[in-house]
C-alpha positions, 0 to 999 in steps of 0.5 A, a space after each residue: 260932633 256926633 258921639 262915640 270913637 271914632 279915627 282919623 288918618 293924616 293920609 295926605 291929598 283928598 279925603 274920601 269919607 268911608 262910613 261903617 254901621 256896627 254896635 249902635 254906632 258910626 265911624 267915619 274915616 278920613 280915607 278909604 279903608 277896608 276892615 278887618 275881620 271883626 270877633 264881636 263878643 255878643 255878651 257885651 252889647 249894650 241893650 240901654 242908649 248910655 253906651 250909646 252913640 255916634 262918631 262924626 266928620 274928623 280931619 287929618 292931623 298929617 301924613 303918618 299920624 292917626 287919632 283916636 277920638 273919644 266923644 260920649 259927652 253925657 258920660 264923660 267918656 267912662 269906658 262902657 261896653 259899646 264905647 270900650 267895644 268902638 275902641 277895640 274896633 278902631 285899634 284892630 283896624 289900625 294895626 295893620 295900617 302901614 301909614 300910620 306911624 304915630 297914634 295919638 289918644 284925644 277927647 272931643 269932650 271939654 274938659 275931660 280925657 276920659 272919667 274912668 269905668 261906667 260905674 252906673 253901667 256896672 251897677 247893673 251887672 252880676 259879679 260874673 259880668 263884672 269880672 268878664 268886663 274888667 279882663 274886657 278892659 284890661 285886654 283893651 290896655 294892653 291892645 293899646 300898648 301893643 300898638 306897633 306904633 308909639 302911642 301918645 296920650 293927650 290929657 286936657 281934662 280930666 283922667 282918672 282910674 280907667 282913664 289914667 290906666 289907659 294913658 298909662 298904656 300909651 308910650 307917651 303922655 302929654 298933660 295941660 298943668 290943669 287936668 287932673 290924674 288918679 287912680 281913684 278906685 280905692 276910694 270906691 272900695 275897688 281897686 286898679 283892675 286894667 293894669 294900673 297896679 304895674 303901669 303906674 309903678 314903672 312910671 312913678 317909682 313903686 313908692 310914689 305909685 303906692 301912695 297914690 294908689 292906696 290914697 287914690 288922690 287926684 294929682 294936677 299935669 304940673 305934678 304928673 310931671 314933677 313926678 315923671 307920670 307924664 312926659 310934658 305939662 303944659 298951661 291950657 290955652 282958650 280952646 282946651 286943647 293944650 295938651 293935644 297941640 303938644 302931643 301934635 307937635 311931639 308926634 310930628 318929631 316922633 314921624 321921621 325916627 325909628 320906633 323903639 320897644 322897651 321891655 325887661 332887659 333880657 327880653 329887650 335885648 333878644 328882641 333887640 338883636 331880632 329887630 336890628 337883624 330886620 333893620 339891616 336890609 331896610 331902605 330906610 338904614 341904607 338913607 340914614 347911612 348915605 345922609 349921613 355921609 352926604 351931610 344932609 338929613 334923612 328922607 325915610 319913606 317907612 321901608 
């Protein structure tokens, strides 16, 4: 498969290819689809071929469900500035798609979900450049975690510092028993700069994530599970793609229901009160009610 991000949509009926050129890279999409304006940040293009690559056919995984693909196998999918550029693409475009109702995080490389920053791509910038591109990242995870959609993450391999961090913006992380998981910066002599300090705290428990932290150990899907980092592990089959098949399954549970926001609880409960007030006239709340009374399930249609 061609490398680089690229998106799929379950659009239901007949796929229609529509192919885009931007940052040295292709996308191709599973319908047609009219982008939205694009702010590229010129300080981040990448001028050497290690950023670079190309995003090949994908398929649909069903009606309402989106997936992000990740596929830069000679980097182990390490977050470089075309790759992290392709990503906030995909996420902008998708935010205002009303179809999709689940995103689903996936690599296309074996074995690997995402290996973290480029390191050998850091190397070469000044200290000026290196602050710039963590707040690049950082501002990447919270784009993921402001989705309007739950987001899950599927973890087949490898994930570790920026790739933990970016599952860890995910609402939802499904991991084989096999891969691997850590915030591995200290051990580089850096730290957790795109949101793994306050992520993984609310996950582990504030004792657990600094541990983890400060040793920077690598923990398996059975652990993260035992320890609440993800929400299912599961054992990797033949094709290695385990944790995505779940994710999948879980995605299509999550389809039919109501979306929920969890924030603090002051501000969850004045965003609570907002959103029921928006609900109340919804096409969806007034089937709920009459499937309810009718004793049959809902049909909801996302209105």
């Amino acid at each position: 498969m061609p490398r680089g991000v690229a998106v799929a949509r379950g659009a239901g009926g007949r796929q229609r290819p529509w192919v885009r050129k931007e940052a040295a890279a292709f996308t191709k999409w599973s319908q047609p689809w009219k982008p939205a304006p694009e702010r590229p940040d010129p300080s981040l293009q990448s001028t050497g071929a290690g950023g670079r690559g190309r995003c090949g056919r994908v398929l649909p995984p069903g009606p309402g469900i989106a997936e992000i693909l990740m596929n830069r196998p000679h980097a182990r999918n390490s977050l470089g500035k075309v790759f992290v550029n392709e990503l906030f693409s995909a996420l902008e475009q998708l935010r205002f798609d009303e179809k999709v109702r689940v995103v689903v995080f996936k690599s296309e490389v074996k074995g690997v979900f995402c290996a973290g920053a480029d390191l050998k791509e850091r190397a070469k910038m000044d200290d000026a450049e290196v602050g710039h591109f963590v707040k690049r990242l950082r501002n990447l995870m919270d784009e993921i975690a402001a989705l309007p959609v739950p987001t899950i993450a599927a973890i087949d391999g490898y994930a570790l510092g920026g790739g933990l961090e970016m599952a860890l913006a995910c609402d939802l992380r499904v991991a084989a028993s096999s891969a691997k998981m850590g915030l591995i910066e200290t051990t580089r002599g850096l730290l957790p700069g795109a949101g793994g300090t306050q992520r993984l705290p609310r996950c582990v428990g504030v004792g657990l994530a600094k541990e983890l932290i400060f040793t920077g150990r690598q923990i398996d899907g059975q652990e993260a599970f035992s320890m609440g980092l993800v929400n299912h592990a599961v054992p990797q089959n033949e094709e290695g793609d385990a944790a995505y098949q779940r994710a999948l399954t879980l995605a299509k549970e999550i389809l039919p229901q109501v979306s929920m926001l969890f924030v603090d609880i002051a501000s969850g409960m004045a965003i609570e009160g907002m959103c029921y007030a928006q609900n109340i006239p919804t096409r969806d709340r007034q089937e709920g009610m009459a499937a309810f009374k009718e004793k049959r399930p809902p049909r909801f249609i996302g209105k």
